[in-house]
TORBATOR-45317 format. One record per atom (N, C-alpha, C): atom name; x, y, z. Coordinates in Angstrom, 1 decimal, padded with zeros to 4 digits. Example, Ala and Ser with C-alpha at 12.3 -4.5 7.8 and 13.67 -1.06 7.14 Angstrom:
BEGIN
["N",[013.2,-005.7,007.8]]
["CA",[012.3,-004.5,007.8]]
["C",[013.2,-003.3,007.8]]
["N",[012.8,-002.2,007.1]]
["CA",[013.7,-001.1,007.1]]
["C",[012.9,000.0,007.9]]
END
This chain:
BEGIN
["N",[-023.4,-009.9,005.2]]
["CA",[-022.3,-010.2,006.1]]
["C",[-021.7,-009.0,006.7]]
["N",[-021.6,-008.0,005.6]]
["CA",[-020.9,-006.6,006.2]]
["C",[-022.2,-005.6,007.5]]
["N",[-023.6,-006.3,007.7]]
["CA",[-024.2,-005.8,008.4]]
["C",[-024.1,-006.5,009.7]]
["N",[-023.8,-007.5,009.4]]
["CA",[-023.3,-008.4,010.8]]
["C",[-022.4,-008.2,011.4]]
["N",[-021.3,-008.0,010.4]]
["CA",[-020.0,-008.0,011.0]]
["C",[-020.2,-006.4,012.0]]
["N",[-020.7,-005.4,011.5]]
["CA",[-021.0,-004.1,012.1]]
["C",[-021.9,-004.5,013.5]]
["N",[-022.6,-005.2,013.0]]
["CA",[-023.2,-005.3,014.3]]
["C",[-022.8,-006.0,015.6]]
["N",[-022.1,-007.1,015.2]]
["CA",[-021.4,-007.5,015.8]]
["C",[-020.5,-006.6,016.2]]
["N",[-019.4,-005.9,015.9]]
["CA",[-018.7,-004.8,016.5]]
["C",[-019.0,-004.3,017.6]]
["N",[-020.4,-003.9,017.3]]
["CA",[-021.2,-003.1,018.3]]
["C",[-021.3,-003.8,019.7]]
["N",[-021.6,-004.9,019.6]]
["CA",[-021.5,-006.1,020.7]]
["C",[-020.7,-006.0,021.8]]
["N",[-019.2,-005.7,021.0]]
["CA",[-018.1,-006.1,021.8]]
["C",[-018.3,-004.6,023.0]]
["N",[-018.8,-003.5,023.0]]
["CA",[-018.9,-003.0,023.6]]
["C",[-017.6,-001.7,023.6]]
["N",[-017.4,-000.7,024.5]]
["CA",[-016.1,000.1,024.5]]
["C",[-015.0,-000.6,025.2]]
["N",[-015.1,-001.1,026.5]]
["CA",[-013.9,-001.9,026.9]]
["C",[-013.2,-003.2,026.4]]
["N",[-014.0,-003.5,025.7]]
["CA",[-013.4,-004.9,025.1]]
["C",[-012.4,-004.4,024.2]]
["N",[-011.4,-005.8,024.4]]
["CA",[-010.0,-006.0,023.6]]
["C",[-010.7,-005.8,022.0]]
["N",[-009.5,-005.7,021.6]]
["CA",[-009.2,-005.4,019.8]]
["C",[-007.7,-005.1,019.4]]
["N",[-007.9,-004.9,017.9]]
["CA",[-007.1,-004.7,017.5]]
["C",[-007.0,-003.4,016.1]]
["N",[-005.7,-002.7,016.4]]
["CA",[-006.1,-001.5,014.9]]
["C",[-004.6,-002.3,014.6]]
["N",[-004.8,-002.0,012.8]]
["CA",[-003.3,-002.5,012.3]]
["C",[-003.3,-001.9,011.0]]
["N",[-002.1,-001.8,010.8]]
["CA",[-001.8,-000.9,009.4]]
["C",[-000.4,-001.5,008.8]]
["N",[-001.1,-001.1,007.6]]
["CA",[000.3,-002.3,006.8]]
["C",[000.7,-001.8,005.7]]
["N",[001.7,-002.0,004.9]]
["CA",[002.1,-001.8,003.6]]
["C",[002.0,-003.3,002.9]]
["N",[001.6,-003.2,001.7]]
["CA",[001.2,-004.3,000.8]]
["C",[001.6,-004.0,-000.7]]
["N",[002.5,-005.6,-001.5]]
["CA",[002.2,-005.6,-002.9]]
["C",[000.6,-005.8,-003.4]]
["N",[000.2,-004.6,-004.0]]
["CA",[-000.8,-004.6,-004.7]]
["C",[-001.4,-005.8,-006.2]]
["N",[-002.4,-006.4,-006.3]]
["CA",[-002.8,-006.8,-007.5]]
["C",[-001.5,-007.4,-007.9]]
["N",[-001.2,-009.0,-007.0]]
["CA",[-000.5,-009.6,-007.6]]
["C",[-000.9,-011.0,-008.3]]
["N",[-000.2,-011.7,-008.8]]
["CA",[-000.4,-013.0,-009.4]]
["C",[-000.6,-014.1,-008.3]]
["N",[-001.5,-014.5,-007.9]]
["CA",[-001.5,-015.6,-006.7]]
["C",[-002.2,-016.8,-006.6]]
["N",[-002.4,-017.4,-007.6]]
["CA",[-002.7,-018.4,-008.4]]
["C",[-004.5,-018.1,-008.3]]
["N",[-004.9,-017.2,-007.4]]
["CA",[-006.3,-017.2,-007.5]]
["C",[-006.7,-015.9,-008.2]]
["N",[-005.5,-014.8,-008.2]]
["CA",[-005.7,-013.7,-009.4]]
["C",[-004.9,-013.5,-010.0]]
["N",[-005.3,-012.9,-011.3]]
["CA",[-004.6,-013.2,-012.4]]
["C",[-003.7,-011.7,-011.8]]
["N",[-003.4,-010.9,-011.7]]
["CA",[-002.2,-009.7,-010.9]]
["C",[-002.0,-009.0,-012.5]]
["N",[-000.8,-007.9,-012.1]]
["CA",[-000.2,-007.5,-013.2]]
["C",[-001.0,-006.2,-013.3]]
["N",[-002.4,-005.8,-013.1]]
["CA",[-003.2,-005.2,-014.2]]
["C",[-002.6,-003.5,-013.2]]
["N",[-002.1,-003.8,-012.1]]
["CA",[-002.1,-001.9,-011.5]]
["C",[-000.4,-002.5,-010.7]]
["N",[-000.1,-001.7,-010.6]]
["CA",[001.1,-001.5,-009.7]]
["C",[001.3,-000.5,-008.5]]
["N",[002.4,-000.8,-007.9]]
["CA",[002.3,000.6,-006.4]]
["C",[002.1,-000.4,-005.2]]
["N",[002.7,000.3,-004.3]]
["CA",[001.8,-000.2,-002.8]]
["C",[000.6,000.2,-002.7]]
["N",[000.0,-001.0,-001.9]]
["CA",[-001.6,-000.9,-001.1]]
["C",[-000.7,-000.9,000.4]]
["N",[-001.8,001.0,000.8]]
["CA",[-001.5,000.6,002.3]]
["C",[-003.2,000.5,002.8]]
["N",[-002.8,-000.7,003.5]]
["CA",[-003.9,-001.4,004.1]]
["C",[-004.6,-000.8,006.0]]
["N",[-005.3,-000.3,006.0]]
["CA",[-005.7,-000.5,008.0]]
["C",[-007.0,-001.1,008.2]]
["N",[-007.2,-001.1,009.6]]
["CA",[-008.3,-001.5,009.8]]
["C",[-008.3,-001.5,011.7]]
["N",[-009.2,-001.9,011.7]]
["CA",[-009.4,-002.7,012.9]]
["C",[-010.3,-004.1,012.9]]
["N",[-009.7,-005.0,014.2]]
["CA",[-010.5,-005.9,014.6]]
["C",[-010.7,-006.2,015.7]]
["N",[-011.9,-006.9,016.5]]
["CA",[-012.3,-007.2,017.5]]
["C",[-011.7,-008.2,018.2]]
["N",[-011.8,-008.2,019.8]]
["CA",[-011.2,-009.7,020.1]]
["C",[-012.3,-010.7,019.6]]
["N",[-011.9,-011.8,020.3]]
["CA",[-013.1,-013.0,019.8]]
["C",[-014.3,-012.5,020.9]]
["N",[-014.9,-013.0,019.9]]
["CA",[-016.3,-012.8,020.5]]
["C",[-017.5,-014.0,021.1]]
["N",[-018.0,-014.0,022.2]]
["CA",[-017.9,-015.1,022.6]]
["C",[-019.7,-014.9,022.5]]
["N",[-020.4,-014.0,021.8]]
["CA",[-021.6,-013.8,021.4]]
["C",[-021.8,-014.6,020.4]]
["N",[-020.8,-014.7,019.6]]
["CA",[-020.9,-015.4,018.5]]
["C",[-020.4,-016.9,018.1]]
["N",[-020.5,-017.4,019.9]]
["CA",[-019.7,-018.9,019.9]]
["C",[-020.3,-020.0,019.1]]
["N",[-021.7,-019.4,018.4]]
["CA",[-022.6,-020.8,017.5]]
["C",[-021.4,-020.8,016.0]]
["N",[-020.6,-019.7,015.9]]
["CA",[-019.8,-020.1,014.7]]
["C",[-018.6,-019.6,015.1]]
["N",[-017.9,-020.3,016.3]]
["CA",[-016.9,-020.8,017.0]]
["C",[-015.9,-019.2,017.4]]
["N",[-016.3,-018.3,017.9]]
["CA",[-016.3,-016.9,018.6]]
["C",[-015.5,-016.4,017.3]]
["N",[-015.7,-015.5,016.7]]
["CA",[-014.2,-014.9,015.6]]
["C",[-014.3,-013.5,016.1]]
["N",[-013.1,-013.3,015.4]]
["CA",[-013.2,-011.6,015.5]]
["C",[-014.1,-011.0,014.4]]
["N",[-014.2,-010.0,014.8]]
["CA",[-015.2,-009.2,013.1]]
["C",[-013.5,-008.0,012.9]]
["N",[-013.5,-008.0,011.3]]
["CA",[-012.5,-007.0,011.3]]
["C",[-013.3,-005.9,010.3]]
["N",[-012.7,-005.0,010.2]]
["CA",[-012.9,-004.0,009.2]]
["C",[-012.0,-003.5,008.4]]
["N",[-011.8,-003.3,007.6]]
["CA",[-010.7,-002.5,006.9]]
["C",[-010.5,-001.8,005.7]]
["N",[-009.7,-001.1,005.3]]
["CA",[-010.0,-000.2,004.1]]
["C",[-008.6,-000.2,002.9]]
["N",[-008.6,-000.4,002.2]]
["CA",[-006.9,-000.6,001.2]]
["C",[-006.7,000.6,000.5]]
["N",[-006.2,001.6,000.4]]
["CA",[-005.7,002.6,-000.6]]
["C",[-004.5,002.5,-001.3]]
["N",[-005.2,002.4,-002.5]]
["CA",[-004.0,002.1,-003.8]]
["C",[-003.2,003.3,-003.9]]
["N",[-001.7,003.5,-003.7]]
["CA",[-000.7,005.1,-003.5]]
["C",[-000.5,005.0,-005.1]]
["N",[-001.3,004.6,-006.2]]
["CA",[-000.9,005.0,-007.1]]
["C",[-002.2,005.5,-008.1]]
["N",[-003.3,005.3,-007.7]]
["CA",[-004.4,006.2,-008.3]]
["C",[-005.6,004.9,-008.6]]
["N",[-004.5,002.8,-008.2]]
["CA",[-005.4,002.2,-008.7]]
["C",[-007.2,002.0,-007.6]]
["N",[-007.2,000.7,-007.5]]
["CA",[-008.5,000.4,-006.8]]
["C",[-008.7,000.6,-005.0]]
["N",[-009.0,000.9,-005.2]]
["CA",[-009.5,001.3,-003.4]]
["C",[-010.5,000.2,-003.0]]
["N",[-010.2,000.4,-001.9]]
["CA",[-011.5,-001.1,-001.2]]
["C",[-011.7,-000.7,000.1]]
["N",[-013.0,-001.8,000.8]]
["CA",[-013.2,-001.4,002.1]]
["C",[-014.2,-002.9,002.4]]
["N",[-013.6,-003.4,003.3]]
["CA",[-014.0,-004.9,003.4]]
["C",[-014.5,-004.8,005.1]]
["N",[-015.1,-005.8,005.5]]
["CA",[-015.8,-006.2,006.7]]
["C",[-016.1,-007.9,006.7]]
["N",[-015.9,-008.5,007.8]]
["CA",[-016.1,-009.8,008.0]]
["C",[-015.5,-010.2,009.4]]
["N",[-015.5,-011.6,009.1]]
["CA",[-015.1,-012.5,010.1]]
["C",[-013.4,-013.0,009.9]]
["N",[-013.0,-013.6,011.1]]
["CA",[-011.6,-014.3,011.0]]
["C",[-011.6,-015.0,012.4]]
["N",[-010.5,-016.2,012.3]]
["CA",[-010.5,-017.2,013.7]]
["C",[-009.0,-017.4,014.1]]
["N",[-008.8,-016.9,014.6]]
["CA",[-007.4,-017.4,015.0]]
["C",[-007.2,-018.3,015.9]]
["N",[-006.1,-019.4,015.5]]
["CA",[-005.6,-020.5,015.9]]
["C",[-003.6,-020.5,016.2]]
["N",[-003.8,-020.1,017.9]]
["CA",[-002.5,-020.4,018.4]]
["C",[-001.3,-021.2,018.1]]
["N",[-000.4,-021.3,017.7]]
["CA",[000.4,-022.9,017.9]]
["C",[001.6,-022.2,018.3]]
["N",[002.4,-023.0,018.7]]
["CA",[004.1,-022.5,019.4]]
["C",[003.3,-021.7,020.6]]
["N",[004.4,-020.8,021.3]]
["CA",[004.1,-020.0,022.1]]
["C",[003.6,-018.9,021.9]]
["N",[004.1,-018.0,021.0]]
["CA",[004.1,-016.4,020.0]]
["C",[003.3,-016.6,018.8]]
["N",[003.5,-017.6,018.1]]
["CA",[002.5,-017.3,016.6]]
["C",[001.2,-018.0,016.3]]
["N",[000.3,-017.1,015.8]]
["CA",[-001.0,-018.0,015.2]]
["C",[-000.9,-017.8,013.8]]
["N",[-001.9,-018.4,013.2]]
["CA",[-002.6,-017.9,012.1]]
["C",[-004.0,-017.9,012.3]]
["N",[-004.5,-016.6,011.2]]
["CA",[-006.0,-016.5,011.4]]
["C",[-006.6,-016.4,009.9]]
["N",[-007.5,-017.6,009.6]]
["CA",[-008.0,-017.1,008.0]]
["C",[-009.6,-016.0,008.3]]
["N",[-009.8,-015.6,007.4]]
["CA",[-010.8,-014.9,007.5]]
["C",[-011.6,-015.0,006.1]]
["N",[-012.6,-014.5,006.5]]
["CA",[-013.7,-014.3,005.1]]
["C",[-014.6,-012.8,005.3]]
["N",[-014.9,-012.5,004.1]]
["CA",[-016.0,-011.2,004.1]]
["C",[-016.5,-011.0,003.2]]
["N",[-016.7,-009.6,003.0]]
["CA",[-017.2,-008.9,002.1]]
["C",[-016.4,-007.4,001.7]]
["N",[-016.5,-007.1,000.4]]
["CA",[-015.4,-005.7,-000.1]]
["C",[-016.5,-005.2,-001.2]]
["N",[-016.4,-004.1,-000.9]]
["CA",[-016.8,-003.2,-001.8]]
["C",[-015.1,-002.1,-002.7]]
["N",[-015.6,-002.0,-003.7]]
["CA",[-014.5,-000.9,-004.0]]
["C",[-014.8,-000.3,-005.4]]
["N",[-014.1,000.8,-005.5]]
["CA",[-014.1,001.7,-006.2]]
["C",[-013.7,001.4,-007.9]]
["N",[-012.9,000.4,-008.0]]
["CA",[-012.3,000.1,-009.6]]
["C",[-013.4,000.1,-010.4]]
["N",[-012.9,-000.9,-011.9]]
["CA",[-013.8,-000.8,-012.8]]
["C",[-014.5,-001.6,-012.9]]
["N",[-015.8,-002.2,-013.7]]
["CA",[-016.9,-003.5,-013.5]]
["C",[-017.3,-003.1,-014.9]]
["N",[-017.4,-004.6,-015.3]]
["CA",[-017.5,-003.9,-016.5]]
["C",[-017.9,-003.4,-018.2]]
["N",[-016.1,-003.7,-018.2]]
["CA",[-015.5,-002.7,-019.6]]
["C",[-016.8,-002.8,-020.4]]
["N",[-016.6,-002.3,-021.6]]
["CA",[-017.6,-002.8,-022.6]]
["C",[-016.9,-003.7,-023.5]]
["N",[-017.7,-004.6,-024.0]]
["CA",[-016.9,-005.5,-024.8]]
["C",[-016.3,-005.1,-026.0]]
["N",[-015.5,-005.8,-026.5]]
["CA",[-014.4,-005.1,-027.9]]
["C",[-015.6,-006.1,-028.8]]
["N",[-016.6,-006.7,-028.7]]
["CA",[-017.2,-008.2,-029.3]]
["C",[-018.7,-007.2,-029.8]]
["N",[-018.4,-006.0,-029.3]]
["CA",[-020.3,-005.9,-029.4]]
["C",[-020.6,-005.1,-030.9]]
["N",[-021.5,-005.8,-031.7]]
["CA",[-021.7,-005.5,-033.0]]
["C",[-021.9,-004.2,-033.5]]
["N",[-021.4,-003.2,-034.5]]
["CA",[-021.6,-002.1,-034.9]]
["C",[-020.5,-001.1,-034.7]]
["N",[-019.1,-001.5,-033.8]]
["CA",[-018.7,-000.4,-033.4]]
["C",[-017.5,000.0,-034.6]]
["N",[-016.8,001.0,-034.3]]
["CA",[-015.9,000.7,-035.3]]
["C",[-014.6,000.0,-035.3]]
["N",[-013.9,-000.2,-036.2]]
["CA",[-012.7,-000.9,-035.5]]
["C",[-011.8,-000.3,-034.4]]
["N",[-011.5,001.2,-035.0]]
["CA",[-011.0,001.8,-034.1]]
["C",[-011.2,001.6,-032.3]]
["N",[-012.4,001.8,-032.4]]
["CA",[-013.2,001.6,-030.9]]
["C",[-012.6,-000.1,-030.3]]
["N",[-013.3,-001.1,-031.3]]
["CA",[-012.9,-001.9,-030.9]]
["C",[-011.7,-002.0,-030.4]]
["N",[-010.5,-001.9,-031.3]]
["CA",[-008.9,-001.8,-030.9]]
["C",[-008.6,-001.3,-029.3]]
["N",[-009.7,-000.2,-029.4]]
["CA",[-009.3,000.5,-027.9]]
["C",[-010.2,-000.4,-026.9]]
["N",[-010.9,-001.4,-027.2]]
["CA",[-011.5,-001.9,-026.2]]
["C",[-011.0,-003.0,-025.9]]
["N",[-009.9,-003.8,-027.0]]
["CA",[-009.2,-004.8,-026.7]]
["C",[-008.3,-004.6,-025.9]]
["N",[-007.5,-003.0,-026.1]]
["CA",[-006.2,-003.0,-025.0]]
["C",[-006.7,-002.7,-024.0]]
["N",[-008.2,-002.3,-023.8]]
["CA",[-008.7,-001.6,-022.3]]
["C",[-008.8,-003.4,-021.7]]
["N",[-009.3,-004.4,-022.2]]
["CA",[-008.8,-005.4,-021.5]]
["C",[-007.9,-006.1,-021.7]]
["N",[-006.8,-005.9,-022.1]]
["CA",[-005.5,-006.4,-021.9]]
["C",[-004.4,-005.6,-020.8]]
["N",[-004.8,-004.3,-020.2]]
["CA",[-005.0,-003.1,-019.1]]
["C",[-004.4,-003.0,-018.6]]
["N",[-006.2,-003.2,-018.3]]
["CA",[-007.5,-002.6,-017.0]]
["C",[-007.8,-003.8,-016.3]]
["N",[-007.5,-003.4,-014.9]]
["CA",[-008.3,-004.1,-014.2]]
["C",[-009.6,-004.3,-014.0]]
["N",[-010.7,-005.3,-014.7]]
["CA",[-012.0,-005.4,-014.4]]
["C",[-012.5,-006.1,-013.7]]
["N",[-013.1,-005.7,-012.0]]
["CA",[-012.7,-007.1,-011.3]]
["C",[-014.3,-007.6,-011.2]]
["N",[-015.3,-007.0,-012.3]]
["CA",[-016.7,-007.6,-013.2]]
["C",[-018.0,-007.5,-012.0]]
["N",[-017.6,-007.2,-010.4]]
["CA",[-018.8,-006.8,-009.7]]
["C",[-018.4,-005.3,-008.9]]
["N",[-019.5,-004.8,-008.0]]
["CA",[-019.0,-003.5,-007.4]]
["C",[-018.7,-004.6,-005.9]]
["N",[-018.9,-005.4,-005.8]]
["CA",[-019.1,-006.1,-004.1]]
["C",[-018.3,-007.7,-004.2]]
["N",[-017.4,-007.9,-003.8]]
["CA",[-016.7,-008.9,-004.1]]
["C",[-016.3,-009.8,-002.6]]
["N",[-016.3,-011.0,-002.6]]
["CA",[-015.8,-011.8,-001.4]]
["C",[-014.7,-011.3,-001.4]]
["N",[-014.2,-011.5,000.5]]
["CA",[-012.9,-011.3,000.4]]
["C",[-012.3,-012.1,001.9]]
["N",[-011.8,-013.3,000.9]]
["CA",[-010.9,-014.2,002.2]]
["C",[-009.4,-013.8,002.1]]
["N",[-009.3,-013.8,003.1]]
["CA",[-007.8,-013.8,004.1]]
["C",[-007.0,-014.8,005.0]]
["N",[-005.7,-014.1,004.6]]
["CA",[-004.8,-015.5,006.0]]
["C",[-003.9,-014.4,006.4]]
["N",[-003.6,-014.4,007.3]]
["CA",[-002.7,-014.0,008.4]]
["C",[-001.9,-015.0,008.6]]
["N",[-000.8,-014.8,009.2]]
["CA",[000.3,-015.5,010.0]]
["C",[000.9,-014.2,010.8]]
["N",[001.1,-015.0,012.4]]
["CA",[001.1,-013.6,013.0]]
["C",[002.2,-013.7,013.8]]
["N",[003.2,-012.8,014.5]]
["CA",[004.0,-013.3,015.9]]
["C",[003.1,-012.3,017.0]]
["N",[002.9,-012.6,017.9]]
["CA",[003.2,-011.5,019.3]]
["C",[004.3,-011.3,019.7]]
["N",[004.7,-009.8,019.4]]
["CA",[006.4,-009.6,019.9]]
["C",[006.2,-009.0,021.6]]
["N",[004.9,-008.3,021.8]]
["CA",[004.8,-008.0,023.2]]
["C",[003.3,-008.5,023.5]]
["N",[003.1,-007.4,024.7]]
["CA",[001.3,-007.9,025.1]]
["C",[000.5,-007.0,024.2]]
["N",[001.4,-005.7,023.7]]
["CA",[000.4,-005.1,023.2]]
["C",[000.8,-005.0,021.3]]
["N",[001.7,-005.3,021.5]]
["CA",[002.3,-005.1,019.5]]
["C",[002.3,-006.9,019.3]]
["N",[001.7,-006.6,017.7]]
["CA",[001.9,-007.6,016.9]]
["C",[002.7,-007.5,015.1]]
["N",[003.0,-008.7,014.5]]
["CA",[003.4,-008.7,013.6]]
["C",[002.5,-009.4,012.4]]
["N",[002.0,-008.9,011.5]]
["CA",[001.5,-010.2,010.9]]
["C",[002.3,-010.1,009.3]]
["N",[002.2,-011.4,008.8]]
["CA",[002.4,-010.8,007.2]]
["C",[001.1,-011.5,006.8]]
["N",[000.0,-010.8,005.7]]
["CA",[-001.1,-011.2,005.7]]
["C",[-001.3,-011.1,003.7]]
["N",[-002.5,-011.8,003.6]]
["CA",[-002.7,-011.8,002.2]]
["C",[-003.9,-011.7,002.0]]
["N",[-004.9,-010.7,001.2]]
["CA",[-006.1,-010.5,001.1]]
["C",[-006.4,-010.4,-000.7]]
["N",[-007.3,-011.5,-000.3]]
["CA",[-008.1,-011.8,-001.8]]
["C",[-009.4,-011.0,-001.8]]
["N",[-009.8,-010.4,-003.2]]
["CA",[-011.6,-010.4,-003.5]]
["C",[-011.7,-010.9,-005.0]]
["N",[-012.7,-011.4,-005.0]]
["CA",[-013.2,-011.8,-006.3]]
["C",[-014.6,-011.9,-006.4]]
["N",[-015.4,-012.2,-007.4]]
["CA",[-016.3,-012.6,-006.5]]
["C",[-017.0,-014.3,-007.1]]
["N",[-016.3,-014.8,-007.3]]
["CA",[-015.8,-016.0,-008.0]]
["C",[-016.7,-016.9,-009.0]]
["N",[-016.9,-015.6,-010.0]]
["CA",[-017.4,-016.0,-011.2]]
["C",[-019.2,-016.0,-011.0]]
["N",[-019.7,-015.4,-009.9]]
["CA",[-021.0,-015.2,-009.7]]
["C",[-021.8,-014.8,-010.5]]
["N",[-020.9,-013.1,-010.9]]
["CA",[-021.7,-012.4,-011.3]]
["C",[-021.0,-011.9,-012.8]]
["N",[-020.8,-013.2,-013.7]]
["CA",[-020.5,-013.4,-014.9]]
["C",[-019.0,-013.7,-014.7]]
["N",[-018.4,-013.9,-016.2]]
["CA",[-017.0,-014.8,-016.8]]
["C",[-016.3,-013.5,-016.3]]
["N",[-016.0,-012.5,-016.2]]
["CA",[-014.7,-011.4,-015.8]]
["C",[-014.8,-011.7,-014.2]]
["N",[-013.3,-012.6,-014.1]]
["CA",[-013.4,-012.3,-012.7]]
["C",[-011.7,-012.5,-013.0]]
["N",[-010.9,-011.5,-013.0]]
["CA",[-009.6,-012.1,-012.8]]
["C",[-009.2,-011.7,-011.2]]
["N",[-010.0,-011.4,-010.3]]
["CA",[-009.2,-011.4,-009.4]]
["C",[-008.9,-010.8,-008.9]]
["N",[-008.3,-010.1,-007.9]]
["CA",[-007.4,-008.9,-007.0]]
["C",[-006.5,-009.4,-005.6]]
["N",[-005.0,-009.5,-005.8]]
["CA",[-004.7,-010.3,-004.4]]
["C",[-004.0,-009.2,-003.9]]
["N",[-003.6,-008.7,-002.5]]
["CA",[-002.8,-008.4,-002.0]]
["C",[-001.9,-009.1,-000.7]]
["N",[-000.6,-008.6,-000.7]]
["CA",[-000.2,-009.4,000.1]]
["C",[001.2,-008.3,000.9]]
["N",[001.1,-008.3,002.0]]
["CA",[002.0,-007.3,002.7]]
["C",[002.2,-007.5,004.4]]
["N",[002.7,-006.7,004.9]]
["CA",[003.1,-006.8,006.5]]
["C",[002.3,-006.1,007.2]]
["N",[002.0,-006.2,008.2]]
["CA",[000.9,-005.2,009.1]]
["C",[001.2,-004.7,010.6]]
["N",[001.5,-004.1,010.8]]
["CA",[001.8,-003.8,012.6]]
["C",[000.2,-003.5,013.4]]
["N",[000.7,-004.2,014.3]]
["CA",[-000.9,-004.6,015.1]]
["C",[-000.8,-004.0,016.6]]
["N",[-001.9,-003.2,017.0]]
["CA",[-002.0,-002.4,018.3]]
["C",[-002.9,-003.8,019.1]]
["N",[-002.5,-004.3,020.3]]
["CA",[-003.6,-004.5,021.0]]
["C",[-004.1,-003.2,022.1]]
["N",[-005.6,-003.3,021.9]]
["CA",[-006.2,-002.2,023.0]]
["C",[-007.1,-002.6,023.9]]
["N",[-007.7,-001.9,024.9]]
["CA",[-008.5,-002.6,025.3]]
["C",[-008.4,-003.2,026.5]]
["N",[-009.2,-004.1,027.4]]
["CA",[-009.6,-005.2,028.8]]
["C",[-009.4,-007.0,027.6]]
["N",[-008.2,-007.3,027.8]]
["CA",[-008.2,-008.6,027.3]]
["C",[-008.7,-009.6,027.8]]
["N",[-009.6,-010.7,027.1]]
["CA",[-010.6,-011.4,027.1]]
["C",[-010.3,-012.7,026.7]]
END
């Protein structure tokens, strides 16, 4: 998906519309799909994304986005790519959910406090390392999104958005999860389409 979404990029060409946005985000919260808690701090979030693409109208034109999250406190770092669809209503606001793919930097993992021979000591330290640590159990994790957005002009937008990765229990029982959720200021650039 993240080779497509790149390629697709490429598609839209240099004149074509997009979008760059950058945001400040609560990090690794509770949101009924991750279990939160395990890091604290802001995630500031950017990225860019493409207008709709009408190359890709067999799965109803989306944008391809890109983006990257840096944890300001030393936690997980990420860098995701995919699709998203936005749907108009009112005059000014849409929403747009999206889906992809995230790679990132945290832990995968731990070693179990369960595995025979060690000593207690060890063990003890392997029980608090998961009661923590964030282990989010793959290096490559799905990552769906929702947006809700206003257009305040032709070229600025507002969104408040929420981005999940997990990778939902594929790649074994550790999956609590990673949610963030924050505000984003949005450039339109570009020949709009």
């Amino acid at each position: 998906m993240v080779a497509a979404a790149l390629t697709s990029w490429s598609l839209a060409g240099p004149a074509a519309a997009g979008e760059a946005f950058l945001g400040v985000y609560s990090h690794d919260i509770d949101d009924q799909l991750s279990h939160g808690h395990y890091e604290t701090g802001p995630q500031i979030v950017g990225g860019v994304r493409t207008a709709s693409l009408d190359e890709l109208s067999l799965i109803g034109k989306p944008h391809v986005h890109l983006l990257a999250g840096v944890s300001t406190t030393g936690g997980t770092d990420y860098l995701a790519a995919g699709f998203s669809w936005r749907f108009r209503f009112a005059e000014r606001f849409y929403v747009e959910p999206g889906i992809g793919l995230a790679i990132h930097d945290g832990r995968v993992n731990l070693p179990s406090p369960d595995e025979p021979g060690i000593s207690p000591a060890e063990r003890l330290k392997r029980e608090n390392d998961f009661k923590t640590k964030l282990d989010l159990g793959s290096r490559v994790l799905f990552e769906p999104e929702f947006s809700v957005g206003y257009v305040a002009t032709r070229r600025l937008s507002v969104e408040m958005s929420w981005i999940h990765m997990s990778h939902a229990k594929l790649a074994g029982h550790q999956n609590p999860g990673l949610g963030d959720f924050g505000v984003r200021l949005l450039y339109r650039y570009g020949i709009d389409r």
